[in-house]
N, CA, C and O atoms as CSV, one atom per row, in Angstrom:
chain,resi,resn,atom,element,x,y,z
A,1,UNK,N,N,96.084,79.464,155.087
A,1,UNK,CA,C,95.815,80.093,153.816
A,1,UNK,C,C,94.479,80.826,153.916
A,1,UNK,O,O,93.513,80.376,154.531
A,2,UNK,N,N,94.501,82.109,153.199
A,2,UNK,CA,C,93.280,82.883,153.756
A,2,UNK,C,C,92.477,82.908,152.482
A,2,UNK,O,O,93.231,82.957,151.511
A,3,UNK,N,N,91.674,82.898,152.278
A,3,UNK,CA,C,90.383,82.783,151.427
A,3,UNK,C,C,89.541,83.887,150.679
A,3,UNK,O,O,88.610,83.851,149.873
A,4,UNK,N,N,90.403,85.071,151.407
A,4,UNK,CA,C,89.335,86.048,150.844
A,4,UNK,C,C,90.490,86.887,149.783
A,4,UNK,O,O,91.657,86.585,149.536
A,5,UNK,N,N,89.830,87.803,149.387
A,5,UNK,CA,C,90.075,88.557,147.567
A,5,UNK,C,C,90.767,89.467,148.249
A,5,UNK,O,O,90.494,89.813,149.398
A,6,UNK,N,N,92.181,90.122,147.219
A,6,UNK,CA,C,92.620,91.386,148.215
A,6,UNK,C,C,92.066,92.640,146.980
A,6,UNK,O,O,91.757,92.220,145.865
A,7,UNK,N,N,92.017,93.445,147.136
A,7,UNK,CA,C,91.092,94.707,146.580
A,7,UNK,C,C,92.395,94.668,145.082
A,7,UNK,O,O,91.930,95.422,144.226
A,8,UNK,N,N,93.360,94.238,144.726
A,8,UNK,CA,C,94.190,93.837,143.880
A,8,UNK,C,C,93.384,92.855,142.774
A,8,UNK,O,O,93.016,93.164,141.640
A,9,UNK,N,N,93.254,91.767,143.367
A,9,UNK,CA,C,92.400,90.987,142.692
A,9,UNK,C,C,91.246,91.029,142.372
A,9,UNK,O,O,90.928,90.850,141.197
A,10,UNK,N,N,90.451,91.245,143.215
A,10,UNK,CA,C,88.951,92.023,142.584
A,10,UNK,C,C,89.289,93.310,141.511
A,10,UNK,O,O,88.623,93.340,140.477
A,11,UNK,N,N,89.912,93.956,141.650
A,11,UNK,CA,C,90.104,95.152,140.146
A,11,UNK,C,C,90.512,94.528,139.110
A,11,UNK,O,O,90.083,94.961,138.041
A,12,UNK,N,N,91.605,93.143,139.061
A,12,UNK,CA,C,91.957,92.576,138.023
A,12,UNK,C,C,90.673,91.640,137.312
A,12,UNK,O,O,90.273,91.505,136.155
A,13,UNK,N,N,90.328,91.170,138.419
A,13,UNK,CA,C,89.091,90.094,138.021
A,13,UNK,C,C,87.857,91.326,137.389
A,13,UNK,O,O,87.094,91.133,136.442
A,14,UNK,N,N,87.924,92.163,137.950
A,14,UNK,CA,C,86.665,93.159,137.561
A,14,UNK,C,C,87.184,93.393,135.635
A,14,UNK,O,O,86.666,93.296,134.522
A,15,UNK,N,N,88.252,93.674,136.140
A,15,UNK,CA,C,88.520,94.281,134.762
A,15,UNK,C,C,88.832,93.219,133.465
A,15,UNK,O,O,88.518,93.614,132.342
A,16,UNK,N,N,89.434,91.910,133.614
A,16,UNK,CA,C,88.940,90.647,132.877
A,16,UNK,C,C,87.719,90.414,131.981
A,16,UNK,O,O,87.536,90.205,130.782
A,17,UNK,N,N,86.591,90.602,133.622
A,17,UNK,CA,C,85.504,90.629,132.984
A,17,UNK,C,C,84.804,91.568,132.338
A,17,UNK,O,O,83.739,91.268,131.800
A,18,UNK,N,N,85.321,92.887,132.298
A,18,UNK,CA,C,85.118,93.684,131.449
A,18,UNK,C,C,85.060,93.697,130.138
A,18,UNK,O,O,84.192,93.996,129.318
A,19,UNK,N,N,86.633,93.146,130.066
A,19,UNK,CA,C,87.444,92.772,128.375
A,19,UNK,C,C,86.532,91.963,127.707
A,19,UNK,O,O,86.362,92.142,126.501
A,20,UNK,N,N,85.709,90.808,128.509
A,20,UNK,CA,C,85.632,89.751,127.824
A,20,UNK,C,C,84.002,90.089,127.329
A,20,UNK,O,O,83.369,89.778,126.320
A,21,UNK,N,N,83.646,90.916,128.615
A,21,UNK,CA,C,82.285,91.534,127.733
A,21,UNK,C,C,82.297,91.982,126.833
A,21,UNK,O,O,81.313,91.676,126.159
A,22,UNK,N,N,83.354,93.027,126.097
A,22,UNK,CA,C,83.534,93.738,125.652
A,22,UNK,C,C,84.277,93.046,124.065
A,22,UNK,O,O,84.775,93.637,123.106
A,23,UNK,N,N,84.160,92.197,124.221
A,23,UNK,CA,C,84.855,90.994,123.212
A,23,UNK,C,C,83.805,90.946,122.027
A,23,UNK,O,O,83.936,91.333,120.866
A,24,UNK,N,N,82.620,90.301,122.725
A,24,UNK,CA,C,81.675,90.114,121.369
A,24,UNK,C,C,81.460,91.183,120.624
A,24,UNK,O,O,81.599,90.928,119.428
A,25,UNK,N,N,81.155,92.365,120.871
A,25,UNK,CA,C,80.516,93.920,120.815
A,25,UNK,C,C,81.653,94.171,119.700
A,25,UNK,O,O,81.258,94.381,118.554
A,26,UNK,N,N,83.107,94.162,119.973
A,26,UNK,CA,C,84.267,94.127,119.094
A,26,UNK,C,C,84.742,93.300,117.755
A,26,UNK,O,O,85.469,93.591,116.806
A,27,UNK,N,N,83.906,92.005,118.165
A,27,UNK,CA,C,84.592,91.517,116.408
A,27,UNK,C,C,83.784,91.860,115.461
A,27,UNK,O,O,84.427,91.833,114.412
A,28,UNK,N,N,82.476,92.236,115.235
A,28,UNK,CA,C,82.176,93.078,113.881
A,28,UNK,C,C,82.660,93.930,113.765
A,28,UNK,O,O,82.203,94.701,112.922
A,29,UNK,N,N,83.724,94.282,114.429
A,29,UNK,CA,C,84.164,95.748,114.070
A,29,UNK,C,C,85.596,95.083,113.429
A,29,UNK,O,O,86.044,95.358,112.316
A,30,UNK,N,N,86.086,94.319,114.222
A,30,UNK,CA,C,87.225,93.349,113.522
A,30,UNK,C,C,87.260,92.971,111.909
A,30,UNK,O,O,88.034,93.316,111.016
A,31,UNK,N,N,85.963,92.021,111.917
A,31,UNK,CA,C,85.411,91.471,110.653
A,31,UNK,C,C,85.519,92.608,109.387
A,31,UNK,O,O,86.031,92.484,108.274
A,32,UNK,N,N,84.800,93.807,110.039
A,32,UNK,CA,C,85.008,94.993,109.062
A,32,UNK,C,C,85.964,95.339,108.485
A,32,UNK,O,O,86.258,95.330,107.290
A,33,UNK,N,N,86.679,95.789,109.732
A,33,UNK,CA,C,88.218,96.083,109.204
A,33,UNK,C,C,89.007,95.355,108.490
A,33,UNK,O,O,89.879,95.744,107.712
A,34,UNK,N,N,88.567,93.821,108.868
A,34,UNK,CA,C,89.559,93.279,108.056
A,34,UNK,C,C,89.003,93.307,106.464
A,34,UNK,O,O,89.857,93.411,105.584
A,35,UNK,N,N,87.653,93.222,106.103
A,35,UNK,CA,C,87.124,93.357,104.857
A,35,UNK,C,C,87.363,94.678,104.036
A,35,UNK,O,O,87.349,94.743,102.807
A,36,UNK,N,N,87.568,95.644,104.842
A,36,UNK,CA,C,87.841,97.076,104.248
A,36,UNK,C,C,89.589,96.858,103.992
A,36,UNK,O,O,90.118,97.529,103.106
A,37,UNK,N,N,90.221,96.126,104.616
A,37,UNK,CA,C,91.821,95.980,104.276
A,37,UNK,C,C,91.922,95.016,103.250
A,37,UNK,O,O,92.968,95.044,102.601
A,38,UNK,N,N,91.081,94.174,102.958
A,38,UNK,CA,C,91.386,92.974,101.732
A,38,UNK,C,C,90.626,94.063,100.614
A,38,UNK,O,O,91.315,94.161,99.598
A,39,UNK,N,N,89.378,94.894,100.569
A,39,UNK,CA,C,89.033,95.624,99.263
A,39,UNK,C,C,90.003,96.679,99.245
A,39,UNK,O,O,90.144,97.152,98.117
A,40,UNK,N,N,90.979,97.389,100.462
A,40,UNK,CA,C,91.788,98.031,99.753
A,40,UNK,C,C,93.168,97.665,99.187
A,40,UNK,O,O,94.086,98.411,98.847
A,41,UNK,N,N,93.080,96.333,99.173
A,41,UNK,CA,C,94.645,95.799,98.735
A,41,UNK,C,C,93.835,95.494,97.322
A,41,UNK,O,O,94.174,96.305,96.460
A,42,UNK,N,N,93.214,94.889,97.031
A,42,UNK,CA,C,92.041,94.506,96.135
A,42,UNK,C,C,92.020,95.272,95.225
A,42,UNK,O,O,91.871,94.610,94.198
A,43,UNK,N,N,92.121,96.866,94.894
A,43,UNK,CA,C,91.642,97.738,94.799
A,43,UNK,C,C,92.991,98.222,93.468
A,43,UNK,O,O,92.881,98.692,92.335
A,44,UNK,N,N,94.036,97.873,94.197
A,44,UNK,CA,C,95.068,97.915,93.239
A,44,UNK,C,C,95.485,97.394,92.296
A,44,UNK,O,O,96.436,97.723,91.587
A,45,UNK,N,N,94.617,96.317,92.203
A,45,UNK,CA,C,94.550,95.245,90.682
A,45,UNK,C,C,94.129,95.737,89.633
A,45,UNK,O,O,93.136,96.463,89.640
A,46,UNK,N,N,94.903,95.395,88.349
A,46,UNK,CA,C,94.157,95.954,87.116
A,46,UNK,C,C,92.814,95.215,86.972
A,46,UNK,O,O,91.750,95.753,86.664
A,47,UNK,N,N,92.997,93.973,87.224
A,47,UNK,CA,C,92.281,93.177,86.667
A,47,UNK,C,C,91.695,91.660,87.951
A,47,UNK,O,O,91.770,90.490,87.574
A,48,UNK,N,N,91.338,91.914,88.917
A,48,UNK,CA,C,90.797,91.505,89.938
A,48,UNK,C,C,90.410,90.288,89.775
A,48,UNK,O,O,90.514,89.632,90.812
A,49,UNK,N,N,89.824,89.470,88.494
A,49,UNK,CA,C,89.359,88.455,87.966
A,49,UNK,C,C,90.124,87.497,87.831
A,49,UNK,O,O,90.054,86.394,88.373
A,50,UNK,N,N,91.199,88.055,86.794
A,50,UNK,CA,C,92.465,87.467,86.486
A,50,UNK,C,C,93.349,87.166,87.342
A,50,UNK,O,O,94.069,86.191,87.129
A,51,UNK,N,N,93.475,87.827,88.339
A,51,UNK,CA,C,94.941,87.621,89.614
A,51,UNK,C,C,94.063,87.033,90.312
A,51,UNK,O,O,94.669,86.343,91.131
A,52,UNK,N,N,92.583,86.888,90.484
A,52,UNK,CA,C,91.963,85.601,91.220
A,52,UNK,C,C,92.393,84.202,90.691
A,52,UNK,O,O,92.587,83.257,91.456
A,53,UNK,N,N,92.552,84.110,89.122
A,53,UNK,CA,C,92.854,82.980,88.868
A,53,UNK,C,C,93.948,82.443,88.876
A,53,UNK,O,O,94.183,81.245,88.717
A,54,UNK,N,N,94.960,83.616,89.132
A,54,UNK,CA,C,96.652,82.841,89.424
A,54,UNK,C,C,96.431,82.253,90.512
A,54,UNK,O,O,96.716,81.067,90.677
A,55,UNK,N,N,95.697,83.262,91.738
A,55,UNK,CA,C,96.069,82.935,92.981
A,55,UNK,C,C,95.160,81.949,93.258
A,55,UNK,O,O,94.844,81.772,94.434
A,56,UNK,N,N,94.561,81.108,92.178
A,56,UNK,CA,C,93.657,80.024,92.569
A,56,UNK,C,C,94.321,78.562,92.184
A,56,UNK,O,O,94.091,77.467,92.697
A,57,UNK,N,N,95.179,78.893,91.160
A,57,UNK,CA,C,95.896,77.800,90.978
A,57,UNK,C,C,97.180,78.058,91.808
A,57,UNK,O,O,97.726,76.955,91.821
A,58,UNK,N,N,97.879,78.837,92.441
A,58,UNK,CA,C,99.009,79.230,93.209
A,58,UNK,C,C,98.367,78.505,94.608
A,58,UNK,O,O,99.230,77.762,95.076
A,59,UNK,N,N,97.111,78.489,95.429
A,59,UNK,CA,C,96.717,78.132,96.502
A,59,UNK,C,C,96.558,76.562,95.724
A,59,UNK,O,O,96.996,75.715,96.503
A,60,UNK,N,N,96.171,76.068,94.710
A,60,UNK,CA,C,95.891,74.290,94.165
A,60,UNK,C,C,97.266,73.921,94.332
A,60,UNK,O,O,97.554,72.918,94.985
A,61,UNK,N,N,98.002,74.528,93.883
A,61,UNK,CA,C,99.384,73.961,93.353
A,61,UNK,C,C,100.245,73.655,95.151
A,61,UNK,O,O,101.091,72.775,95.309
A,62,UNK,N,N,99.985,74.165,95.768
A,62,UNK,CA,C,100.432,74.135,97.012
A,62,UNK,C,C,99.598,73.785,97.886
A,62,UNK,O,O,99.970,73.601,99.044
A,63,UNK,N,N,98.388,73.634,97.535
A,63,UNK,CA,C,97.224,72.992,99.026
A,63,UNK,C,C,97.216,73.612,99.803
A,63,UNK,O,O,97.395,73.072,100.894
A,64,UNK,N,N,96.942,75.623,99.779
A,64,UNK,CA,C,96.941,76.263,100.736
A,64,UNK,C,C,95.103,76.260,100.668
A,64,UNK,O,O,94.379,75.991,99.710
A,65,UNK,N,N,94.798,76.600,101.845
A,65,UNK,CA,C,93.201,77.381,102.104
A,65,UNK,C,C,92.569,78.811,101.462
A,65,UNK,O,O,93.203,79.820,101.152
A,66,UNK,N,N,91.697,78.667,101.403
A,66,UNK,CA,C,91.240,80.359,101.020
A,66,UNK,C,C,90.986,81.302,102.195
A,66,UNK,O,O,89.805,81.180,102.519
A,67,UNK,N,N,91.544,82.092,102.875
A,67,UNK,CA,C,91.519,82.604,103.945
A,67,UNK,C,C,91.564,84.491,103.742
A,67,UNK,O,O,92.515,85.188,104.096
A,68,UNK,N,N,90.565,84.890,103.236
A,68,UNK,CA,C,90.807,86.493,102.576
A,68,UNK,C,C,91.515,87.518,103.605
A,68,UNK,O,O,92.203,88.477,103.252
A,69,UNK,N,N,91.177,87.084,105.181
A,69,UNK,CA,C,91.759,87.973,106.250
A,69,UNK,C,C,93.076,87.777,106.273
A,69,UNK,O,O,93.982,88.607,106.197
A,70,UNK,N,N,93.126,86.328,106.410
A,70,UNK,CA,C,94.527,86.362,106.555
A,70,UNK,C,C,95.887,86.402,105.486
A,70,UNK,O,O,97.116,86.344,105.542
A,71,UNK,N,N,95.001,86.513,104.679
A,71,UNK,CA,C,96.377,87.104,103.293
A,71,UNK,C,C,96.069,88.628,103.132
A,71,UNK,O,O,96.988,89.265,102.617
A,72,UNK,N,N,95.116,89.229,103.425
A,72,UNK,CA,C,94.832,90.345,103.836
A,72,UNK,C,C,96.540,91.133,104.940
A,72,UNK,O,O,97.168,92.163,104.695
A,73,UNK,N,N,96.698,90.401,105.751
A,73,UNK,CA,C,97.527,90.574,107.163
A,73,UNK,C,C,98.244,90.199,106.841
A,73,UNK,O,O,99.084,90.713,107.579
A,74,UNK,N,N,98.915,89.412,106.029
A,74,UNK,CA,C,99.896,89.031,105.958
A,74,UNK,C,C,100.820,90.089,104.375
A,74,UNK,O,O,101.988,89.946,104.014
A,75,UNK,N,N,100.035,90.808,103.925
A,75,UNK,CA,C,100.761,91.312,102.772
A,75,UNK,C,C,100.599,92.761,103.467
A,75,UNK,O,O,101.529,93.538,103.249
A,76,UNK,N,N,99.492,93.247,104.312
A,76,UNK,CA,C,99.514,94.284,105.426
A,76,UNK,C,C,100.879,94.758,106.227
A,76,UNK,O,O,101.347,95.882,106.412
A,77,UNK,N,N,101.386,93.269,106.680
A,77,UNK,CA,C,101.855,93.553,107.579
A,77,UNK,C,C,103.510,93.636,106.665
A,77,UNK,O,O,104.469,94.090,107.289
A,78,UNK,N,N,103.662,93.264,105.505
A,78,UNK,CA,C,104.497,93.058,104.580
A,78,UNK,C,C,105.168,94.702,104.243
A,78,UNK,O,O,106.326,95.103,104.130
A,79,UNK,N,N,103.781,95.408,104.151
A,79,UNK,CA,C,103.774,96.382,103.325
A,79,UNK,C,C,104.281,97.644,104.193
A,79,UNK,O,O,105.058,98.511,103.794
A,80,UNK,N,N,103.737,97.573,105.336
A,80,UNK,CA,C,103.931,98.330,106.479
A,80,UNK,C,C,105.629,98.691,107.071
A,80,UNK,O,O,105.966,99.584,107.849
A,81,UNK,N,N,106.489,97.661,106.396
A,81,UNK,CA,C,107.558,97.724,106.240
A,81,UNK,C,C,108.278,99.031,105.116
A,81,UNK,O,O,109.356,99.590,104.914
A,82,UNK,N,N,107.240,99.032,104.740
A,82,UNK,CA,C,107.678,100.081,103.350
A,82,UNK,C,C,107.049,101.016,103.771
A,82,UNK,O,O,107.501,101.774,102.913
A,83,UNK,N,N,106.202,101.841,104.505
A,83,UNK,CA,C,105.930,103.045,104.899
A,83,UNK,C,C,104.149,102.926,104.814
A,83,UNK,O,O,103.556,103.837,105.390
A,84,UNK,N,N,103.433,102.033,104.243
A,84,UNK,CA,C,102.322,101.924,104.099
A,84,UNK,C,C,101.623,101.757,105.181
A,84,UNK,O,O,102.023,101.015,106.077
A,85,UNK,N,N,100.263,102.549,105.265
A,85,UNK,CA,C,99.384,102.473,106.305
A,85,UNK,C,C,98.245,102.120,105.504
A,85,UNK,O,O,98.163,102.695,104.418
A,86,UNK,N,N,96.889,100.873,105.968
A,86,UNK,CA,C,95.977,101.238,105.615
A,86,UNK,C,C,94.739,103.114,105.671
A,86,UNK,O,O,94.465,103.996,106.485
A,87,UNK,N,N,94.379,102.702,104.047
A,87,UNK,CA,C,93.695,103.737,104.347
A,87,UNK,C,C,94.399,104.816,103.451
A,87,UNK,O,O,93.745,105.793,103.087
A,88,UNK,N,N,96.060,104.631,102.986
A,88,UNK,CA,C,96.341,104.832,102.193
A,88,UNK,C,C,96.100,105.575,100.763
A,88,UNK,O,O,95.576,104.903,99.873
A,89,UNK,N,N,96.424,106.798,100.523
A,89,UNK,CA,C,95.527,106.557,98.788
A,89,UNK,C,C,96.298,105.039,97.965
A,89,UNK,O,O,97.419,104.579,98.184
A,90,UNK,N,N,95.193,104.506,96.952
A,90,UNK,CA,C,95.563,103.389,95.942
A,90,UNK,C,C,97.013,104.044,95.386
A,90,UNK,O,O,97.846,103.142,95.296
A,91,UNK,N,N,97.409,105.007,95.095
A,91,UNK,CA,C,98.803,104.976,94.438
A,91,UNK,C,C,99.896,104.566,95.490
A,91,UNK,O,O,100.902,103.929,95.176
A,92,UNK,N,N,99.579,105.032,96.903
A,92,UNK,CA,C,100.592,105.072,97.833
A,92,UNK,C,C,100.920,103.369,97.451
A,92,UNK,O,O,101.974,102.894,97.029
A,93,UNK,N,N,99.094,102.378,97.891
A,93,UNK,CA,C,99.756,101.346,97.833
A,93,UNK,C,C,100.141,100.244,97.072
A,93,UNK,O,O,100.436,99.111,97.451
A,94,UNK,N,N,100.097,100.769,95.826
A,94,UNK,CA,C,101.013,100.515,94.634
A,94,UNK,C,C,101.990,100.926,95.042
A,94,UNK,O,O,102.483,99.901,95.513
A,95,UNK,N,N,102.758,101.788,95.247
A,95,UNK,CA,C,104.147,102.176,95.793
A,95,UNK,C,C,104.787,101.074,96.376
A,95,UNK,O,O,105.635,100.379,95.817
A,96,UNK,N,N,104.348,100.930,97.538
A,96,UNK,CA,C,104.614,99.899,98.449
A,96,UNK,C,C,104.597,98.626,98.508
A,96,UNK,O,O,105.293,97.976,99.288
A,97,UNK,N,N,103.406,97.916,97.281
A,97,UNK,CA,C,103.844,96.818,96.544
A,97,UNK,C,C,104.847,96.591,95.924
A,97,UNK,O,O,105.550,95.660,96.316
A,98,UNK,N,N,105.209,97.283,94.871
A,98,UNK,CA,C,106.484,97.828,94.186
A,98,UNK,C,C,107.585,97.513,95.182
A,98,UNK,O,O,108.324,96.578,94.872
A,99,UNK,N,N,107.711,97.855,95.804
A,99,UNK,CA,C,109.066,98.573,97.169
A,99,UNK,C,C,109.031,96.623,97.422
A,99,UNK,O,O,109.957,95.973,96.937
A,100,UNK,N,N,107.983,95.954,98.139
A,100,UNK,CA,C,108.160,94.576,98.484
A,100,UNK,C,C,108.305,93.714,97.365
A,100,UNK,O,O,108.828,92.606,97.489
A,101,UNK,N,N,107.914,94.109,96.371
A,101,UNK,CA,C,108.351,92.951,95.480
A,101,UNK,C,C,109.660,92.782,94.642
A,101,UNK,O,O,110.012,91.777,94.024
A,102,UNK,N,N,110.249,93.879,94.743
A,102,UNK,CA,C,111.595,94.179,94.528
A,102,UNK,C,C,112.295,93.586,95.513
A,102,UNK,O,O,113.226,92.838,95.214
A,103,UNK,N,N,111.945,93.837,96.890
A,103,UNK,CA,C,113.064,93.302,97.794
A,103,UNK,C,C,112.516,91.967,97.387
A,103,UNK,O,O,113.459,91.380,96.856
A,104,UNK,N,N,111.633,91.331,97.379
A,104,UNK,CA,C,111.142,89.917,97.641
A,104,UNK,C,C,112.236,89.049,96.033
A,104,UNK,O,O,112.822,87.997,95.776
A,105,UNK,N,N,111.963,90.192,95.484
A,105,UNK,CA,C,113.179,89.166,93.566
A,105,UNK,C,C,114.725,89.330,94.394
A,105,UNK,O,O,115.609,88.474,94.366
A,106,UNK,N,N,114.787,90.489,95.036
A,106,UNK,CA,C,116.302,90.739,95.477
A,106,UNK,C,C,116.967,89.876,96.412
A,106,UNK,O,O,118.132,89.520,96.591
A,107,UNK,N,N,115.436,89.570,97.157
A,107,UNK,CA,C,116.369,88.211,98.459
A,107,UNK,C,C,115.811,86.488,98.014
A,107,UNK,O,O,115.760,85.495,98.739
A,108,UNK,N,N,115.471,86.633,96.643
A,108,UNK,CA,C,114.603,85.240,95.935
A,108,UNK,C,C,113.759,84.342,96.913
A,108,UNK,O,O,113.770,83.130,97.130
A,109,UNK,N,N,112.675,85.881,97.665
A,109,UNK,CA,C,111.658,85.648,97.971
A,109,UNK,C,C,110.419,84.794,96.788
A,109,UNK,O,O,109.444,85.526,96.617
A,110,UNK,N,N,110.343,83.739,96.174
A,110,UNK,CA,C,109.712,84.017,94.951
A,110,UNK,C,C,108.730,82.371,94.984
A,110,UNK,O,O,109.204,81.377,95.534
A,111,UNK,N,N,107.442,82.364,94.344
A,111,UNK,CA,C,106.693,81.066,94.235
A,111,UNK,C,C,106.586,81.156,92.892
A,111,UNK,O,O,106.620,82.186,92.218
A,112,UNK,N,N,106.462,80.101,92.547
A,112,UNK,CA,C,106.006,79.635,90.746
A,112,UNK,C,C,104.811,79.092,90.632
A,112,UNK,O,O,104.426,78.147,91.321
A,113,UNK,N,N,104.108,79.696,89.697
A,113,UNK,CA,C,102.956,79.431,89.169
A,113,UNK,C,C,102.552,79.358,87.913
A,113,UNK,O,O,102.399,80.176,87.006
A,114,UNK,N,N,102.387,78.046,88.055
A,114,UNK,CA,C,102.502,77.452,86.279
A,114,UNK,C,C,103.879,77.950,85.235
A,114,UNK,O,O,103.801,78.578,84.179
A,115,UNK,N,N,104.763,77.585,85.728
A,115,UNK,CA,C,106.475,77.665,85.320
A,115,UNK,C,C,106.633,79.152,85.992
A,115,UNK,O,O,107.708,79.508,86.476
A,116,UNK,N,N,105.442,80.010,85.981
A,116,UNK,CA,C,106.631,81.170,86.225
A,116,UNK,C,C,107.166,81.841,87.681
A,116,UNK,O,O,106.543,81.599,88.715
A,117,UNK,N,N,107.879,82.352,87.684
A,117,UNK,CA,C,108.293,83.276,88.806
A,117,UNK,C,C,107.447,84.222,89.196
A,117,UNK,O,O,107.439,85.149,88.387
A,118,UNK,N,N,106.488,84.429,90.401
A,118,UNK,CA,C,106.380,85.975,91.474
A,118,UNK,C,C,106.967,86.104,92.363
A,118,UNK,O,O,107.789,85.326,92.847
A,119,UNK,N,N,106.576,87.306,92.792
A,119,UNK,CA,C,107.202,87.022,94.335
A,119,UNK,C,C,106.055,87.137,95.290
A,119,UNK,O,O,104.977,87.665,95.019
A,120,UNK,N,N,106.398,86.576,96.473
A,120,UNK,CA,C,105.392,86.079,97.635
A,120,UNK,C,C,104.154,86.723,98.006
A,120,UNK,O,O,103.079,86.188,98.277
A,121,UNK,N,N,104.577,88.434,97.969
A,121,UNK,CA,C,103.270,89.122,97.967
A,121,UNK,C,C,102.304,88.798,96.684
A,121,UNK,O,O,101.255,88.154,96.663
A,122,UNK,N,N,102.962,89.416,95.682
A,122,UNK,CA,C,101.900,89.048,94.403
A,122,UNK,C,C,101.190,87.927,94.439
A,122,UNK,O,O,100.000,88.009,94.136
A,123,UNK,N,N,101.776,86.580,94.830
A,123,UNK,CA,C,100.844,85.556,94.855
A,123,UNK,C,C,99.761,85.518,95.623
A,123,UNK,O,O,98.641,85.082,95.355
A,124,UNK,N,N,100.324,86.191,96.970
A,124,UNK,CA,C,98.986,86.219,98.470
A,124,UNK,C,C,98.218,87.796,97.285
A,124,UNK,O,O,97.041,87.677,96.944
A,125,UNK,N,N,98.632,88.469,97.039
A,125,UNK,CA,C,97.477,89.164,96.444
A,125,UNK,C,C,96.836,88.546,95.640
A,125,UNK,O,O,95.614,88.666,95.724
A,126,UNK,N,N,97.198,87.978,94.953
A,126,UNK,CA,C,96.148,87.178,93.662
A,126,UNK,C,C,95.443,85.751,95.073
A,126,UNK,O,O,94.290,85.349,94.915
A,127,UNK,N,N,96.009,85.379,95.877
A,127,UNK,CA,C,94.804,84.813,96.386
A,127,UNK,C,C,94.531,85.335,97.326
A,127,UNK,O,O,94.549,84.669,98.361
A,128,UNK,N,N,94.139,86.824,97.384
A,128,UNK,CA,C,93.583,87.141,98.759
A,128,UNK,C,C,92.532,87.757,97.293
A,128,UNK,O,O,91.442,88.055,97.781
A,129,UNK,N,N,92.520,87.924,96.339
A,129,UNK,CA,C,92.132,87.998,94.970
A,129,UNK,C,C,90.729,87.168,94.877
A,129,UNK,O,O,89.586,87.611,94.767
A,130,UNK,N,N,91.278,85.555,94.972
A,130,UNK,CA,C,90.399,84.527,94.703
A,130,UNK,C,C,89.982,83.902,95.634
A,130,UNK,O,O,89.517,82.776,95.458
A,131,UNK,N,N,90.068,84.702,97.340
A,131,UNK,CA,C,89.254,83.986,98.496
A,131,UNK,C,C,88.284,84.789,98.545
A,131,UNK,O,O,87.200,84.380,98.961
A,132,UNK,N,N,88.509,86.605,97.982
A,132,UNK,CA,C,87.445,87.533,98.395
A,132,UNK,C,C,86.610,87.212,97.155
A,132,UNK,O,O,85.419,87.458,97.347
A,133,UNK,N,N,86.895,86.723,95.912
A,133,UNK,CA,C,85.701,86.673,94.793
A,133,UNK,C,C,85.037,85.353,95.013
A,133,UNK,O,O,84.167,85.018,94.208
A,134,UNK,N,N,85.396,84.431,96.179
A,134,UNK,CA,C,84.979,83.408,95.813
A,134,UNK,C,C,85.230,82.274,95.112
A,134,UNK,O,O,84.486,81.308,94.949
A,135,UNK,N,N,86.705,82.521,94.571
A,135,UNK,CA,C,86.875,81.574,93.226
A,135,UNK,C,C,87.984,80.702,93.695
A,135,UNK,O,O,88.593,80.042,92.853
A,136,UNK,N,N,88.396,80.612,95.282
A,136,UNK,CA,C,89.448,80.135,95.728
A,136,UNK,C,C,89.104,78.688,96.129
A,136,UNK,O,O,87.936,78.529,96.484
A,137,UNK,N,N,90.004,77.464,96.140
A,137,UNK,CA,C,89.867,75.992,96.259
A,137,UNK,C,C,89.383,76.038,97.696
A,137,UNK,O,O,89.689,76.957,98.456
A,138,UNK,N,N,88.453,74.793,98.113
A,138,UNK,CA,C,87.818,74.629,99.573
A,138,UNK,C,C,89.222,74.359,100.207
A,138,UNK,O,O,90.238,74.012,99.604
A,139,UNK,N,N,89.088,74.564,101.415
A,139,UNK,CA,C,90.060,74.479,101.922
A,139,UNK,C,C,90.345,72.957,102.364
A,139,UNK,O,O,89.571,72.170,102.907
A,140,UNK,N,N,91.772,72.764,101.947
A,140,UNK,CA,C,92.772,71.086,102.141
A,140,UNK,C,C,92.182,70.249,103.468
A,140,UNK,O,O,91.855,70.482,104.632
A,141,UNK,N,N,92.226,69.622,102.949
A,141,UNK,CA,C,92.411,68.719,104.473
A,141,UNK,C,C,93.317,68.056,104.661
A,141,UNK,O,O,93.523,67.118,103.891
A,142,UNK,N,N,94.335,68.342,105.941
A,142,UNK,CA,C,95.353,67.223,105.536
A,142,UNK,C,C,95.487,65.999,106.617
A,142,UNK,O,O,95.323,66.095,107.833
A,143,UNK,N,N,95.843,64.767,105.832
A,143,UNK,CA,C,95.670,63.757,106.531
A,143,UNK,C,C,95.868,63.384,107.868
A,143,UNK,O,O,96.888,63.834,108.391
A,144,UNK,N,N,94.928,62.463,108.746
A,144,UNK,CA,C,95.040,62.688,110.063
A,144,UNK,C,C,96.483,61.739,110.496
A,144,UNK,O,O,96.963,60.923,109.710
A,145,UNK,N,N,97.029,61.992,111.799
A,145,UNK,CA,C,97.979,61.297,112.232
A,145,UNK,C,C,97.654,60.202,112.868
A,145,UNK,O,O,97.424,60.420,114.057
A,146,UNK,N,N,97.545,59.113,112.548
A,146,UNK,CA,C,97.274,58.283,113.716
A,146,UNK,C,C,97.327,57.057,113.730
A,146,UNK,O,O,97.081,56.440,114.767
């Protein structure tokens, strides 16, 4: 067995360590983006205060976390189905809310909050609502296994 690097592996290994330099330098730019995608979903609320407080008892009522990125991405990636790109004008993505929450009543995509019916996006908006204002429950802990 021979021991030494073939010029294959040194370019892969070179370039690894490239990526990984190149890692830290990249997540404020991550962090950003994802904050500029939760104020523009954000953005489409009448009332920003109020759909914090559904989605604060919608995350109690179920023992979810407050996680603003990732309900951010997850109604992103929802929406993107409907023709939406961030960056969007605000009417487009009203449009495209519209478009998912229709399909979401049509295939009884739907959570209840305090007796009533939404559907799945609306709720992650109202708590992607009440993780970005702050007003969202600490996040669950759930019991250990053991």
């Amino acid at each position: 067995m021979s021991n030494t690097i073939s010029r294959r592996q040194l370019i892969v290994l070179a370039g690894a360590g490239l990526a990984a330099a190149a890692l830290p330098a990249a997540l404020p730019l991550l962090d950003r983006e994802r904050q500029t995608l939760a104020e523009e979903l954000i953005a489409t609320l009448a009332d920003p205060a109020r759909a914090a407080e559904i989605g604060r008892q919608w995350m109690v009522s179920t023992e979810r976390g407050g996680n603003a990125s990732i309900f951010a991405q997850k109604i992103a990636k929802r929406l993107r189905s409907h023709g939406w790109r961030p960056g969007d004008p605000t009417d487009v993505t009203r449009t495209a809310i519209g478009a998912r929450v229709r399909d979401e009543f049509r295939h009884d995509d739907m959570v209840e909050i305090s007796g009533w019916q939404i559907s799945r996006t609306e709720a992650e908006l109202c708590a992607l609502a009440a993780a970005s204002l702050g007003t969202a429950p600490a996040e669950v802990e759930q019991p250990s296994q053991g």
